[in-house]
C-alpha positions as CSV (number, residue, x, y, z in Angstrom):
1,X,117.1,129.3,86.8
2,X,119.2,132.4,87.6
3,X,122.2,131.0,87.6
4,X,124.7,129.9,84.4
5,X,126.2,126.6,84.9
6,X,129.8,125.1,83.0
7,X,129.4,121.9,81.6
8,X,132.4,121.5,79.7
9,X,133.0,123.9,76.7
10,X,128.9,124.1,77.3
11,X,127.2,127.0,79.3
12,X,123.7,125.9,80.6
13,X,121.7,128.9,80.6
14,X,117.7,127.9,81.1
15,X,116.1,124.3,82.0
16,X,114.1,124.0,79.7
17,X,112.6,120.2,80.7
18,X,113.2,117.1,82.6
19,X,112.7,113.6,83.2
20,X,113.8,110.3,84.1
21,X,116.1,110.4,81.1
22,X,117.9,113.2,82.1
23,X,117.8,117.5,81.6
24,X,117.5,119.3,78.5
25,X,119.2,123.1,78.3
26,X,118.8,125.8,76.8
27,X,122.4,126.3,75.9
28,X,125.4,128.6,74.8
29,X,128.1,126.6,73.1
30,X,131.3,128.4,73.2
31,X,133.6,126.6,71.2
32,X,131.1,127.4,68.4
33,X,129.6,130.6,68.9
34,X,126.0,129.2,69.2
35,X,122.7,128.7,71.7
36,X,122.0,125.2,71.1
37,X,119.8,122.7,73.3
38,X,121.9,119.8,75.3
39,X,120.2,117.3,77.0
40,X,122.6,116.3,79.5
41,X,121.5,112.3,81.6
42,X,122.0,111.6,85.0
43,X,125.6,110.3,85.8
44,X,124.6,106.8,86.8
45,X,123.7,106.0,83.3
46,X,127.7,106.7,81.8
47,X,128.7,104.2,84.3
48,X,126.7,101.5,83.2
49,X,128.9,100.3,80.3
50,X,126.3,98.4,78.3
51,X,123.6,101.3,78.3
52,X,126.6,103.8,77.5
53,X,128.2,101.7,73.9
54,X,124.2,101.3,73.2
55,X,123.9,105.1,73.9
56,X,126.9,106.3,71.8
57,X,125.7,103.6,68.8
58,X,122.5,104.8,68.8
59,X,123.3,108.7,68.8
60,X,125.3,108.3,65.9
61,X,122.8,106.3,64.2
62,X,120.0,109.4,65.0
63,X,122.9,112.1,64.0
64,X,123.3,110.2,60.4
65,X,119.6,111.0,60.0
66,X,118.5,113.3,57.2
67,X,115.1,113.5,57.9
68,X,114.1,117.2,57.8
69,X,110.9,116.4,61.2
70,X,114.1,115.3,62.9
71,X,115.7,117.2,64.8
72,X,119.2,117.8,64.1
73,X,122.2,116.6,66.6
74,X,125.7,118.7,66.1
75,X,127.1,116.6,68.3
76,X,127.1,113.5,71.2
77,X,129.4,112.3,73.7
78,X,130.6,112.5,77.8
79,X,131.9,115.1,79.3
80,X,132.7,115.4,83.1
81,X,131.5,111.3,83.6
82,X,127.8,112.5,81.8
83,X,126.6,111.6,78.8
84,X,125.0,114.6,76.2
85,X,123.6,115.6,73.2
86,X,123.9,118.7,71.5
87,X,121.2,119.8,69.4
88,X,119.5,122.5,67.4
89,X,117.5,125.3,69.7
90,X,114.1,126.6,67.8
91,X,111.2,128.8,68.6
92,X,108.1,126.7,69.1
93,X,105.3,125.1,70.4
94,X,105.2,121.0,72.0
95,X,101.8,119.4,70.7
96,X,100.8,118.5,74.6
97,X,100.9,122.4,75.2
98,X,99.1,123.3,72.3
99,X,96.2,121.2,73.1
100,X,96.3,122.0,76.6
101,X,96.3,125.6,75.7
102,X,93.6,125.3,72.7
103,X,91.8,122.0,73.0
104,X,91.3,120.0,69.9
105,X,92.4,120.5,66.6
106,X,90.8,120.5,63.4
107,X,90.7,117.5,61.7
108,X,93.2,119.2,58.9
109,X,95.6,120.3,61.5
110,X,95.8,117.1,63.8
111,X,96.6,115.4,60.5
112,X,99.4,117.7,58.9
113,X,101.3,117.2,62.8
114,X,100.7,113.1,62.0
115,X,101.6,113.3,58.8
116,X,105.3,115.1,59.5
117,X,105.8,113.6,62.6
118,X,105.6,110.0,60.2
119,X,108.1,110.8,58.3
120,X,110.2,111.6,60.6
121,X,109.5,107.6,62.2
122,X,109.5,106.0,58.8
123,X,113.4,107.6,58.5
124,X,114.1,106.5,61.8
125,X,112.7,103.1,61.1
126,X,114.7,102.5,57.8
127,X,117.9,102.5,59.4
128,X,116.6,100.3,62.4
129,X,115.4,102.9,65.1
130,X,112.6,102.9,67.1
131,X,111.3,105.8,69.3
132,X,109.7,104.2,71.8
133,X,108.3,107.6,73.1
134,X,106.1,108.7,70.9
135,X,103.7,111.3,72.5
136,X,102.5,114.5,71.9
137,X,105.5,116.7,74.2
138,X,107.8,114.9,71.9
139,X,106.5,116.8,69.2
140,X,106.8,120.1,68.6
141,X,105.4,122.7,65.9
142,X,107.2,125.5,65.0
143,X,105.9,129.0,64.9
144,X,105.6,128.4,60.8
145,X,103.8,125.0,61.2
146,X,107.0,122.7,60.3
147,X,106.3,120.0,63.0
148,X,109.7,118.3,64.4
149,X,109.8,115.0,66.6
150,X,112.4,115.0,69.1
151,X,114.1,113.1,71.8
152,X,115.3,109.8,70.1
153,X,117.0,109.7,73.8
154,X,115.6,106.7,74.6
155,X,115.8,105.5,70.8
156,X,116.4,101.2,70.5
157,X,117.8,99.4,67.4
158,X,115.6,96.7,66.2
159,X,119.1,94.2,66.1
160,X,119.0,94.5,69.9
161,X,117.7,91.3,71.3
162,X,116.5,92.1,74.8
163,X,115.6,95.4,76.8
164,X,118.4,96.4,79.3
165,X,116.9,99.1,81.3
166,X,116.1,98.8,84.9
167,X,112.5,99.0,85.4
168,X,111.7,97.2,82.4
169,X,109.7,99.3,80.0
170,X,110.8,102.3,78.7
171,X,108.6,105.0,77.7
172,X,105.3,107.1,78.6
173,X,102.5,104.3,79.1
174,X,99.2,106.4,77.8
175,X,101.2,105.8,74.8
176,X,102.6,102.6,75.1
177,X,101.5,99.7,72.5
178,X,100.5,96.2,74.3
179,X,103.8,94.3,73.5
180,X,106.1,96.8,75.1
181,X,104.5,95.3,78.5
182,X,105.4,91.9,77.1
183,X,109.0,93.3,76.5
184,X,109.1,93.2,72.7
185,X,109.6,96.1,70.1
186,X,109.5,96.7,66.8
187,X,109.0,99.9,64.6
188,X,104.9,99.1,65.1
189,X,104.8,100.4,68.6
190,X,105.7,103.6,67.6
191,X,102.9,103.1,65.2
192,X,100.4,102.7,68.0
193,X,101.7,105.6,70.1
194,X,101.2,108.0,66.9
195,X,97.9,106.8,66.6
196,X,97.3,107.4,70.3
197,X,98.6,110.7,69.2
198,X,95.9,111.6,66.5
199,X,93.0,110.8,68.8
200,X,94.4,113.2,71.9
201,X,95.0,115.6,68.7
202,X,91.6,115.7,67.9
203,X,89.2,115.1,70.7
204,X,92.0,117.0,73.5
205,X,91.5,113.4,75.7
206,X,94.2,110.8,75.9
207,X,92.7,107.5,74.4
208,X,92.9,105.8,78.2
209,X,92.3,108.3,81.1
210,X,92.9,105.9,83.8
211,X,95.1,107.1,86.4
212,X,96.7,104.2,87.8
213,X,99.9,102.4,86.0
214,X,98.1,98.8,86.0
215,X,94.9,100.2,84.8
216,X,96.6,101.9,82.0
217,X,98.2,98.2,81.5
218,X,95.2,96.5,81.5
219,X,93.7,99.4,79.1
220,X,96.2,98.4,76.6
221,X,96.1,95.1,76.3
222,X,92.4,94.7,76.8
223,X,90.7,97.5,75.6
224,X,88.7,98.3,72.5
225,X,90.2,101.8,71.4
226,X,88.1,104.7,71.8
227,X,86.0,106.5,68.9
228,X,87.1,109.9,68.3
229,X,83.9,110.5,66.7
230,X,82.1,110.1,69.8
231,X,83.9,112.3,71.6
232,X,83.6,115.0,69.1
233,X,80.9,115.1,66.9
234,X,82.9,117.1,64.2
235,X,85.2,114.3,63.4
236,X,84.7,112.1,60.2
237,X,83.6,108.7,61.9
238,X,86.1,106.9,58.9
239,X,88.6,108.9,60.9
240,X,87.3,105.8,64.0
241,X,88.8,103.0,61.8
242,X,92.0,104.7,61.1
243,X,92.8,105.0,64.9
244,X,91.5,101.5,65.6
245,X,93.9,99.7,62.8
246,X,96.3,101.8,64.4
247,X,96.0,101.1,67.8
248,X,95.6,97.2,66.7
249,X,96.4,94.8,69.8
250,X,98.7,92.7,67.5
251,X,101.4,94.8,65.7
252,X,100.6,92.5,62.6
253,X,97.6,94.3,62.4
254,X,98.5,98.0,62.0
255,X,99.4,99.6,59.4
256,X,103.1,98.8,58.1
257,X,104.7,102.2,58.0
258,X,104.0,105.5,59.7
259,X,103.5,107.2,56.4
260,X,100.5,104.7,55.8
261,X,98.7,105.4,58.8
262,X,98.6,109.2,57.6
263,X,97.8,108.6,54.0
264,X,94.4,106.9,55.5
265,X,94.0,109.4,57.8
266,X,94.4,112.4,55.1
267,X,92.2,110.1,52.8
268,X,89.5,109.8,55.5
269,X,88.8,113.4,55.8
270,X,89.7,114.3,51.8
271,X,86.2,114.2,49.8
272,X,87.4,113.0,46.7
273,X,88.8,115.2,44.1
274,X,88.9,117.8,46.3
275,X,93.0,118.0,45.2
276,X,92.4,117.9,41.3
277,X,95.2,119.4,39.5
278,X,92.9,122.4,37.9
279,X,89.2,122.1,40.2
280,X,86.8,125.2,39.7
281,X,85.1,125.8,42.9
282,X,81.5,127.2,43.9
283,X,82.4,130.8,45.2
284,X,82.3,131.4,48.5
285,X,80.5,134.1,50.4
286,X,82.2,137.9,50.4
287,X,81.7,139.5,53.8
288,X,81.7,143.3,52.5
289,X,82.7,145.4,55.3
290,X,82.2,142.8,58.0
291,X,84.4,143.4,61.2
292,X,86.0,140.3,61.8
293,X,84.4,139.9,65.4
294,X,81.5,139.3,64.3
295,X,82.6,136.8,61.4
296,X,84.3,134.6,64.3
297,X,80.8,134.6,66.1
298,X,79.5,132.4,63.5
299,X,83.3,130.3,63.2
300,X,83.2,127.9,65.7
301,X,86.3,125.9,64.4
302,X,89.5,125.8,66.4
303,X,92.6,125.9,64.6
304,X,96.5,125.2,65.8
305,X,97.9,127.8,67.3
306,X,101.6,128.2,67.9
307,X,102.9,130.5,70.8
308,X,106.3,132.2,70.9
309,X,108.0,129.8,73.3
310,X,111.5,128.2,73.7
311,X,111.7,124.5,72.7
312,X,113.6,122.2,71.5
313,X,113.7,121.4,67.5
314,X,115.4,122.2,64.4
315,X,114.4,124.5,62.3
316,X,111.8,125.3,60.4
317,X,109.8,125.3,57.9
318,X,106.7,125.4,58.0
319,X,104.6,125.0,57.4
320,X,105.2,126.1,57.1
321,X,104.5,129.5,55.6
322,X,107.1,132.1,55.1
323,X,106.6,135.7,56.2
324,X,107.1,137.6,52.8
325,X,104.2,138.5,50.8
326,X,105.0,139.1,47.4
327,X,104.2,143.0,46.3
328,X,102.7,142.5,42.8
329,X,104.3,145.1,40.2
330,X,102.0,146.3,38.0
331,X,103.4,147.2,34.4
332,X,100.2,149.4,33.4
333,X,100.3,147.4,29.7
334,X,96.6,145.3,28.8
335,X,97.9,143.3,26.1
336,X,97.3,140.1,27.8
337,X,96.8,136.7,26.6
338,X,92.9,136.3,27.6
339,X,90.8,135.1,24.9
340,X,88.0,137.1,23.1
341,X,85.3,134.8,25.5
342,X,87.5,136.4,28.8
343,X,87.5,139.4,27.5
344,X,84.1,139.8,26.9
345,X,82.7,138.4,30.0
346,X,81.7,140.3,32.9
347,X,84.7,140.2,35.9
348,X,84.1,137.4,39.1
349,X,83.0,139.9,42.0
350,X,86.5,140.1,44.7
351,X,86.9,137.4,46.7
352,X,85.2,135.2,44.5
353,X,86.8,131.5,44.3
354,X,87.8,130.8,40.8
355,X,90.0,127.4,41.5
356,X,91.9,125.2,43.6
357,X,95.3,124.0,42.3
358,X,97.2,121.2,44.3
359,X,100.8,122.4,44.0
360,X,102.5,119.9,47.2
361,X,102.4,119.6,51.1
362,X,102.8,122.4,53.2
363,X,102.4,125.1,50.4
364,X,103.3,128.6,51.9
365,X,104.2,130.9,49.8
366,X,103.5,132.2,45.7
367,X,105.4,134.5,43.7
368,X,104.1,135.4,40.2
369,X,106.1,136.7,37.4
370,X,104.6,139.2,34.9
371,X,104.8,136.5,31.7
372,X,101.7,134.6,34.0
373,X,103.6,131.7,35.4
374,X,103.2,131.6,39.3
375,X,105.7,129.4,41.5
376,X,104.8,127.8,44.8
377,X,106.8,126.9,47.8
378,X,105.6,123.2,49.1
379,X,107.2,123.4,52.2
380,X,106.8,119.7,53.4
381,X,107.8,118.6,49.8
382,X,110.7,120.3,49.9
383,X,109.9,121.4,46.3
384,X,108.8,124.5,44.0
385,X,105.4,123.8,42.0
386,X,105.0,125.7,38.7
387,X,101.8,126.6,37.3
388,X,100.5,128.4,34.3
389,X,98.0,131.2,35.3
390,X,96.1,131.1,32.1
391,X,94.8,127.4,32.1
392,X,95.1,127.8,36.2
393,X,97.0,124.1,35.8
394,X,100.2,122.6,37.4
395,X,103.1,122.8,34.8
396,X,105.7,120.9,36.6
397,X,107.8,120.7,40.0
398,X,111.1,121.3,40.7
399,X,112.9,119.4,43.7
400,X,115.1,122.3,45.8
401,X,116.7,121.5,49.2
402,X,115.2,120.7,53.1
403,X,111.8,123.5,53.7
404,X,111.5,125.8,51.1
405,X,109.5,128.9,52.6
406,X,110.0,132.1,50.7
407,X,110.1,133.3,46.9
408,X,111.5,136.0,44.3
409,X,111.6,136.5,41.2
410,X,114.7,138.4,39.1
411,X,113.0,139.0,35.4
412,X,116.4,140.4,34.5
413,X,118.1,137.3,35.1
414,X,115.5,135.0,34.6
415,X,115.6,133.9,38.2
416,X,113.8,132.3,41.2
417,X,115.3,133.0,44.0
418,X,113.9,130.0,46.9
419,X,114.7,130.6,50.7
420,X,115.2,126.9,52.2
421,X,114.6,127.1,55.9
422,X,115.5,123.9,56.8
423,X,118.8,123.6,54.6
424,X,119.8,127.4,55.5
425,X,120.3,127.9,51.7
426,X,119.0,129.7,49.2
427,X,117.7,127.7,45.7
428,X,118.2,129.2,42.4
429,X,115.8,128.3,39.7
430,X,116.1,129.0,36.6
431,X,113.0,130.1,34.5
432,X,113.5,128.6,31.5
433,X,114.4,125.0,32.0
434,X,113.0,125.7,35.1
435,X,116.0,123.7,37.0
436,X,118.0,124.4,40.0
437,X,121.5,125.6,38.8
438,X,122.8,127.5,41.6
439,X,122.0,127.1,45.8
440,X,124.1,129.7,48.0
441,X,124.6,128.8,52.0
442,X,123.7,131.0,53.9
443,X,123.2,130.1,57.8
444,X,121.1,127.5,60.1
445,X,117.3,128.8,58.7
446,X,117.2,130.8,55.8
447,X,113.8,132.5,56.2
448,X,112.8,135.4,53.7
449,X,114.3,136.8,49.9
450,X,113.1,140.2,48.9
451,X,114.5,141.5,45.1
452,X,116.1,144.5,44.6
453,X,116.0,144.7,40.9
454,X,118.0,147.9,40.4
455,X,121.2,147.1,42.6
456,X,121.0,143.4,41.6
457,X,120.6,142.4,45.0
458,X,118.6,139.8,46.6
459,X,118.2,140.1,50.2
460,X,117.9,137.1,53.0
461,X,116.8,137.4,56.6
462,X,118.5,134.1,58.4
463,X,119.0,132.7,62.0
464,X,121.4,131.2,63.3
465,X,124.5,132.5,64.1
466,X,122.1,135.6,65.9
467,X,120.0,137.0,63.3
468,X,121.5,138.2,59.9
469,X,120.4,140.1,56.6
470,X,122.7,138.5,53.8
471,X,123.1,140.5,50.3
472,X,123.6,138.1,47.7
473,X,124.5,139.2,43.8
474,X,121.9,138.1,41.4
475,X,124.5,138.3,38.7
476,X,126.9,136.1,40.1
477,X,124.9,134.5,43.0
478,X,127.5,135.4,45.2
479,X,127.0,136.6,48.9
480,X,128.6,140.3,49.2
481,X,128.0,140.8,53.2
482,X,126.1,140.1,56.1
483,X,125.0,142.1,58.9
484,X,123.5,141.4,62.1
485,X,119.9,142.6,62.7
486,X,118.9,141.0,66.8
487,X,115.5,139.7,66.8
488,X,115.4,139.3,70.1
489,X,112.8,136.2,70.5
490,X,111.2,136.1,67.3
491,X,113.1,135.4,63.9
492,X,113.3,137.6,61.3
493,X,110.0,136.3,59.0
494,X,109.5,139.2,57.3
495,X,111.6,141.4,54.9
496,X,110.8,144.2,52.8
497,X,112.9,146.9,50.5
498,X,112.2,150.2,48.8
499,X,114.7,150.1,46.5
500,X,114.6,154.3,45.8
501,X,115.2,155.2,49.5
502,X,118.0,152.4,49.8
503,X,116.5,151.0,52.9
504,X,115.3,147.4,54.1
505,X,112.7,146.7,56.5
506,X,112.8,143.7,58.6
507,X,110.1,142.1,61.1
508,X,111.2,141.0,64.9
509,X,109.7,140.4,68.1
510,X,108.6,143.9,68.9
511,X,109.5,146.1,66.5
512,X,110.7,146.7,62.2
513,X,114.5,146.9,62.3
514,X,115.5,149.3,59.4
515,X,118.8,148.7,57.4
516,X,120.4,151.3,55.1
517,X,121.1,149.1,52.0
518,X,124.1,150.9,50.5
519,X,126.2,150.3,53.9
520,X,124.1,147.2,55.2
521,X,124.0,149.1,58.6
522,X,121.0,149.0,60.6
523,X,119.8,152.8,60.8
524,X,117.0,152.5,63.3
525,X,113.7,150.4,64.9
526,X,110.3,151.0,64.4
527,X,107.9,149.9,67.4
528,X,104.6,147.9,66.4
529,X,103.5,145.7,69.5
530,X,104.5,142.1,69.6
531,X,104.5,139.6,67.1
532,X,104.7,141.4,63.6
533,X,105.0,139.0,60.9
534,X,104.9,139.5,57.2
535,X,105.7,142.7,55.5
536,X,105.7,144.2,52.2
537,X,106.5,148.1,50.7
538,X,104.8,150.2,48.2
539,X,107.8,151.9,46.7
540,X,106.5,154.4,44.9
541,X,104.0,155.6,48.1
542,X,107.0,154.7,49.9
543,X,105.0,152.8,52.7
544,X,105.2,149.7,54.2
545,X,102.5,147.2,55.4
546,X,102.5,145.2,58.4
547,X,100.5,142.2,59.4
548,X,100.8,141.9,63.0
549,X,99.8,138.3,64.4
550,X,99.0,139.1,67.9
551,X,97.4,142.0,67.3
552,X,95.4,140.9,64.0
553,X,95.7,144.4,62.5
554,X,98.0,145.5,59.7
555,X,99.7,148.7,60.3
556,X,100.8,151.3,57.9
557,X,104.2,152.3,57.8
558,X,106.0,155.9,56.7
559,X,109.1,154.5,55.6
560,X,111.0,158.0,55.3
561,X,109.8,159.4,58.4
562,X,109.4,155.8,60.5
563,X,106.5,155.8,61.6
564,X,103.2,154.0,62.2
565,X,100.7,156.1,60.2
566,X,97.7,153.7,60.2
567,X,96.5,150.7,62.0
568,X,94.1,148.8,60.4
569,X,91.7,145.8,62.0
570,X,91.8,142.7,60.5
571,X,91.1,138.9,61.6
572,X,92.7,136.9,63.7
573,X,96.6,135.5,63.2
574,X,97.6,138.5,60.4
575,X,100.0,136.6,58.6
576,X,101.6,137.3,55.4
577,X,100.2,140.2,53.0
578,X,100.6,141.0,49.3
579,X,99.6,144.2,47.4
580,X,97.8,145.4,44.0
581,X,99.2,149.2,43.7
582,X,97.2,149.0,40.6
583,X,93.8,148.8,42.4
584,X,95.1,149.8,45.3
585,X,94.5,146.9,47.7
586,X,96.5,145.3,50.1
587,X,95.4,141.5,50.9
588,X,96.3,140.1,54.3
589,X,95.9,136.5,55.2
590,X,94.3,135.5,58.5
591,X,95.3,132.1,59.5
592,X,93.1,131.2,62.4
593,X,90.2,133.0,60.9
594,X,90.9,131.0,57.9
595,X,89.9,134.0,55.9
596,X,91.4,136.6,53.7
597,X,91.2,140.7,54.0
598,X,90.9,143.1,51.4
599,X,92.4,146.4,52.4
600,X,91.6,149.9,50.3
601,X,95.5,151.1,51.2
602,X,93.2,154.6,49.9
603,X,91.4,154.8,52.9
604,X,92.9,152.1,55.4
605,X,89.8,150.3,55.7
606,X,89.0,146.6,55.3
607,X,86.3,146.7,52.0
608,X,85.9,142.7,52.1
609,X,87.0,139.6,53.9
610,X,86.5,136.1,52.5
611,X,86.6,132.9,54.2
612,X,88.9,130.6,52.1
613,X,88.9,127.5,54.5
614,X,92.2,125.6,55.3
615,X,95.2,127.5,56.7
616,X,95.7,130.4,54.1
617,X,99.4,131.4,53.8
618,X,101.5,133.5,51.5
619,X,99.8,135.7,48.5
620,X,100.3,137.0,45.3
621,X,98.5,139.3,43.0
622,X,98.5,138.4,38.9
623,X,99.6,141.4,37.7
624,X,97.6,141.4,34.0
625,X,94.2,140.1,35.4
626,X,94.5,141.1,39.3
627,X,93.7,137.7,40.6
628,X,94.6,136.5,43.7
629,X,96.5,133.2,44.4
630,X,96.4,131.7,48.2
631,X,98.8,129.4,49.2
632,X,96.9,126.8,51.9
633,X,99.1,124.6,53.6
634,X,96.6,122.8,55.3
635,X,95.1,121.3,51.2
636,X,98.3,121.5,49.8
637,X,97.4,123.8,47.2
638,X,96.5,127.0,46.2
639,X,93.3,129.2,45.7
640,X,92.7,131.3,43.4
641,X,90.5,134.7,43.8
642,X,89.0,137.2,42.1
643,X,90.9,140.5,43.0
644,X,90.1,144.3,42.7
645,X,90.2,146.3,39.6
């Protein structure tokens, strides 16, 4: 498409998909000043009077939805004799392109896109919608792992008492549970397609291949559903019976809820006790020195991969895993609170597993303060998990608002500061009661929060509006300005400060944009190649470290001069980093490789790289013992490492 086109108060920039129910745009909204995605049906549909009350009734129904997996609607209606829907534009991935693109999915992944996409479908169910078009294009994972379902276009109320369409069924029939043939519904069908979901998530095939409309039929309704297991080897035969209840021939005989069908999934690949609160596990092998090409030689596990692409959504989370790494401080005292056993015994070699602590779904990101106490971002949850570094134990949880993807702490004013992706807000907890008792608004995704402890500043990159740094009193919890930073197609997911210098460093598509903190002017752009992600600064080196996804190196940043110094090689989807000044290591967290790197920021090279399993996220270093905590989103937990000393 070259060419804009007016619809309304609407300009339709880029096609982004269609089909029989209509076009979806890429879109710029003028009345409100934002790109938003409008799907836009064909004009023979607003003169049919029943199917336009039913479409109005239903839109508002799937606008009143407060779902976080849903996508959200701003608005509905007719313009120029068409009926629309506005909704929110993300960056992000459809499920059918992923698999197309990477083949199967783990077992782990396929199940954390069932289990998100289910709770979007049990909301949608509660109030008396059905999907009816449940399939893997419908879903779609953003670049942090927060899956969204979309398209409730086609959406029917369970009061309705006959289908109206012409044509009769309405829907995508490799995904089409026997009854809709039959021309009955009920919130089970959407069951069945999800379950026809999993199995194409894990074995790359759709459960019936046949290419003909009435074989597909006939599949349906006669047809044993396939095993998974036989298709791939790799997958957990109980996985077999989960798909099979699922894809039951009468709806009585499938699970009740979405939500159920993914507990027994996630229970069929979950050995038990694998999520104990506090579980000490066996350590796993250290790879001293070990380029990472060779460690993906013997790695023959796919994992999901999200590109960089335009799609529809709403924003984030994510799993989704934030981009800020939290840079530990390091206060140079040793009174600690080991006891005369700890501080006897000889130290765990680095990268040796010490425990795995469930904190919540989609954990992505840890901050630790220097008292011991380390707080994790669930991101599925939509909560903050507290847990005492001593005992290596959950303490409590505390509820914040919709995708909470990025931590600080504020000693000074006892203070943790929680970026909510989905909500656009940013969570205040309080350390002591350990309650929420502020949230400030900031714009449509809030993304990152970086401290500055010395002007009493805590910094957020957003998008939204464009993309924005906001600067936000941490005495008052008040927002003092915003400036906009330009992403171009990436969002800003990672921010960094050095407080001495007065300068903020934040990660877009190509390049670090630099932003003078005193003015909140942005000063200047640092190229590094596509895709950098997570970023954190060494203040008193004053450099600044890169992980760069695409690239899976993390480069070395002069922040005075602005320059890339070093470039070092690391594994495979560089994520989100954190850094020991004390020992002088930076870790870096490879998502695909499912591993770890330990960087010697002496030297720039890589002096270990553990494989940690999962999807390994944000990290931390424990400043008094030098441990490091992992979040995985993929276990819902986090890991726990011996570090350098």
């Amino acid at each position: 498409m070259t060419q804009h086109i007016s619809f309304g108060h609407y300009t339709l920039e880029r096609l982004l998909g269609e089909g029989g129910m209509g076009q979806v745009w890429a879109a710029f909204d003028n009345r409100t000043r934002r790109r938003v995605a409008v799907k836009v049906m064909p004009a023979n549909l607003a003169r049919d009077n029943e199917y336009r009350t039913r479409f109005l009734r239903e839109a508002e129904a799937t606008a009143s939805l407060q779902e976080p997996h849903v996508v959200p609607i701003h608005s509905f209606g007719e313009i120029a004799g068409q009926l629309y829907i506005d909704m929110a534009l993300i960056v992000g991935d459809d499920v059918g392109t992923t698999l197309r693109q990477t083949g199967p999915m783990m077992p782990a992944d396929a199940i954390g896109v069932i289990e998100q996409t289910a709770a979007a479908l049990d909301a949608a169910h509660a109030i008396g919608l059905v999907h009816r078009d449940v399939k893997p294009s419908n879903i779609v994972v953003h670049a942090t792992g927060f899956v969204y379902l979309i398209d409730f276009g086609i959406a029917w109320r369970q009061d309705q008492s006959t289908l109206t369409e012409t044509g009769g069924a309405v829907g995508t029939w490799a995904y089409m549970a026997p009854e809709r043939f039959e021309g009955e519904l009920s919130a089970r069908v959407d069951i069945y397609s999800l379950a026809c979901v999993l199995y194409e998530c894990l074995t790359g095939s759709k459960p019936f291949v046949q290419s003909e409309p009435g074989q597909l039929m006939v599949a349906h309704l006669y047809q044993e559903p396939p095993r998974a297991s036989a298709a791939n080897p790799g997958i957990p035969s109980a996985l077999d019976d989960v798909i099979a209840r699922g894809m039951a021939k009468q709806p009585g005989d499938r699970y009740e809820t979405a939500g159920a069908l993914a507990a027994a999934a996630r229970a069929a690949v979950q050995a038990p006790g694998r999520l104990a609160v506090t579980e000490v596990a066996p350590p796993r092998p250290v790879h001293t020195s070990t380029p990472p090409s060779d460690a993906r030689a013997h790695r023959p596990r796919r994992s999901l991969r999200k590109a960089t692409v335009a799609a529809i959504s709403a924003v984030v989370l994510v799993s989704a895993a934030t981009a800020i790494g939290v840079a530990a401080m390091n206060s140079g005292k040793s009174s600690l609170r080991n006891s005369p056993a700890e501080a006897t015994a000889p130290p765990d070699p680095p990268g040796s597993v010490l425990a795995t602590i469930a904190t919540g779904a989609g954990a992505n990101s840890v901050a630790i303060d220097p008292a011991g106490v380390a707080y994790v971002s669930n991101g599925t949850d939509g909560s903050v998990a507290v847990l005492d570094t001593d005992k290596r134990a959950l303490l409590t949880t505390t509820n914040v608002e919709a995708g909470p993807i990025s931590l600080a702490i504020d000693t000074s004013t006892r203070s943790v500061y929680v970026a909510n992706a989905r909500s656009g807000s940013l969570s205040v907890i309080d350390t002591v009661s350990r309650t929420v008792r502020a949230t400030v608004e900031l714009d449509v995704i809030a993304l990152t929060t970086v401290i500055d402890p010395e002007a009493k500043i805590v910094y957020s990159t957003t998008h939204g509006d464009g993309d924005k740094i906001y600067a936000v009193g941490t005495a008052d919890n008040k927002i003092r300005t915003s400036t906009p930073i330009e992403c171009g197609a990436a969002f800003p997911f990672g921010l960094a400060v050095d407080p001495e210098l007065g300068i903020a460093l934040a990660t877009c598509a190509n390049d670090v944009v630099t932003i003078d903190t005193r003015t909140m002017a942005v000063t200047g752009r640092i190229s590094t190649g596509p895709r950098p992600f997570g970023i954190v600064a060494d203040a008193k080196r004053h450099l600044a470290y890169v992980a760069n996804r695409d690239a899976g190196s993390v480069q070395v940043i002069d922040i005075r001069s602005g320059t890339v110094t070093a470039t070092v090689k690391v594994g495979r989807d560089a994520a989100l980093l954190a850094l020991d000044t004390a020992s002088n290591t930076a870790y870096v967290s490879n998502r695909d490789d499912h591993t770890i790197s330990m960087i010697d920021t002496t030297s720039n090279t890589v002096v270990a790289t553990v494989d940690v399993g999962g999807k390994p996220q944000g990290i931390a270093v424990e400043p008094r013992t030098h441990n490091v905590y992992v979040a995985d989103s993929d276990r819902g937990a986090v890991i726990v490492l011996a570090g350098r000393r």
